[in-house]
VEXMARZA-504713 format. One record per residue (C-alpha): residue number from 1; residue in one letter; x, y, z. Coordinates in nm, 4 decimals. Example, Ala and Ser with C-alpha at 12.3 -4.5 7.8 and 13.67 -1.06 7.14 Angstrom:
2
 num residu       px       py       pz
   1      A   1.2300  -0.4500   0.7800
   2      S   1.3670  -0.1060   0.7140
***
This chain:
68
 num residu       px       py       pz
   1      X   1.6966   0.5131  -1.5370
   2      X   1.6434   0.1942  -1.7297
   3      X   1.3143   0.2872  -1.8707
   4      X   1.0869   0.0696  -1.6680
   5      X   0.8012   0.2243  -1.3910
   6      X   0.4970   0.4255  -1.4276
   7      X   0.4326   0.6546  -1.6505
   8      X   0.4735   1.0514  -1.4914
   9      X   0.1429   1.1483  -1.6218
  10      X  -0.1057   0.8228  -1.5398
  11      X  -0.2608   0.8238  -1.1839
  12      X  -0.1027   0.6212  -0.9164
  13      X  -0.0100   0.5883  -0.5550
  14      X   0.3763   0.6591  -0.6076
  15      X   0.3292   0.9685  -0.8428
  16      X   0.0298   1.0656  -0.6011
  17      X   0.2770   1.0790  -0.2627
  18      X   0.5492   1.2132  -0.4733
  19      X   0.2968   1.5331  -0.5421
  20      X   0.2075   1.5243  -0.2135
  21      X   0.5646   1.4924  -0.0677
  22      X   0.6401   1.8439  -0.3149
  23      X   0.3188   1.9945  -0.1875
  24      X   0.4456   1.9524   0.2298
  25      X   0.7315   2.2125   0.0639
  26      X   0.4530   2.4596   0.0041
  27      X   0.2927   2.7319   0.2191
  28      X   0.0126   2.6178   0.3363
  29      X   0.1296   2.2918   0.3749
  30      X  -0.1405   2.0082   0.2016
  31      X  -0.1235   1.7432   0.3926
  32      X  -0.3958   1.5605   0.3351
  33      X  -0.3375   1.4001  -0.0311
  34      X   0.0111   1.2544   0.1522
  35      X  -0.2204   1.0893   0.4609
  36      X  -0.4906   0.9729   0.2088
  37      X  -0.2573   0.8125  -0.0463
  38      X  -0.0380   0.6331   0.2959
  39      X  -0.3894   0.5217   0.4304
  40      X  -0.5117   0.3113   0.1327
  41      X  -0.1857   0.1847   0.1067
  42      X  -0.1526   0.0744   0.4272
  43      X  -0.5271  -0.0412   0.4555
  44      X  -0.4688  -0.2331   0.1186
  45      X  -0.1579  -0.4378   0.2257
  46      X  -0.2975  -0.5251   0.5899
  47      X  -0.5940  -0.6878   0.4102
  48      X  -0.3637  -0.8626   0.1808
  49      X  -0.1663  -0.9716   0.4942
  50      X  -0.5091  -1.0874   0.6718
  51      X  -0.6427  -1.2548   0.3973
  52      X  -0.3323  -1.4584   0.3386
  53      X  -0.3330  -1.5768   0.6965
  54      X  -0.7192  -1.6345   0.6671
  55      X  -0.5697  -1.8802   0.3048
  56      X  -0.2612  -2.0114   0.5355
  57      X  -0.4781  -2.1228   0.8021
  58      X  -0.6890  -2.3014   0.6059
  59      X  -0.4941  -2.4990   0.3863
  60      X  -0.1552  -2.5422   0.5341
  61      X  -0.2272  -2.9243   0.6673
  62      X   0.0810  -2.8973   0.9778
  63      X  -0.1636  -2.6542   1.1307
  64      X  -0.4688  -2.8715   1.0941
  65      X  -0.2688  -3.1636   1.2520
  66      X  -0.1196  -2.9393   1.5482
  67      X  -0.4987  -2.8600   1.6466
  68      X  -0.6069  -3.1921   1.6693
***
């Protein structure tokens, strides 16, 4: 509505669940496109959380001193 976000016709996660989310209106029902597109993203942003605790962990010094 104010002109910003991804362009309709270039590839991403959002426009690929939102053609999945039309397709689970369909008969046969495609599923699969909607799991696929949910499991990267979710995949993706638990190694983003792990890694960041891995980078916490390592350089916050209150937890170095709390360990001894």
């Amino acid at each position: 509505y104010i002109g910003i976000g991804v362009d309709p016709s270039m590839d991403s996660w959002g426009n690929m669940i939102n053609r999945a989310r039309l397709e689970m209106a369909r008969e046969p029902v495609v599923w699969w496109s909607l799991l696929a597109a949910f499991s990267f993203m979710f995949t993706l942003v638990l190694a983003a959380n792990l890694f960041a605790d891995v980078v916490r962990d390592a350089f916050d010094p209150r937890l170095r001193e709390q360990k001894g």
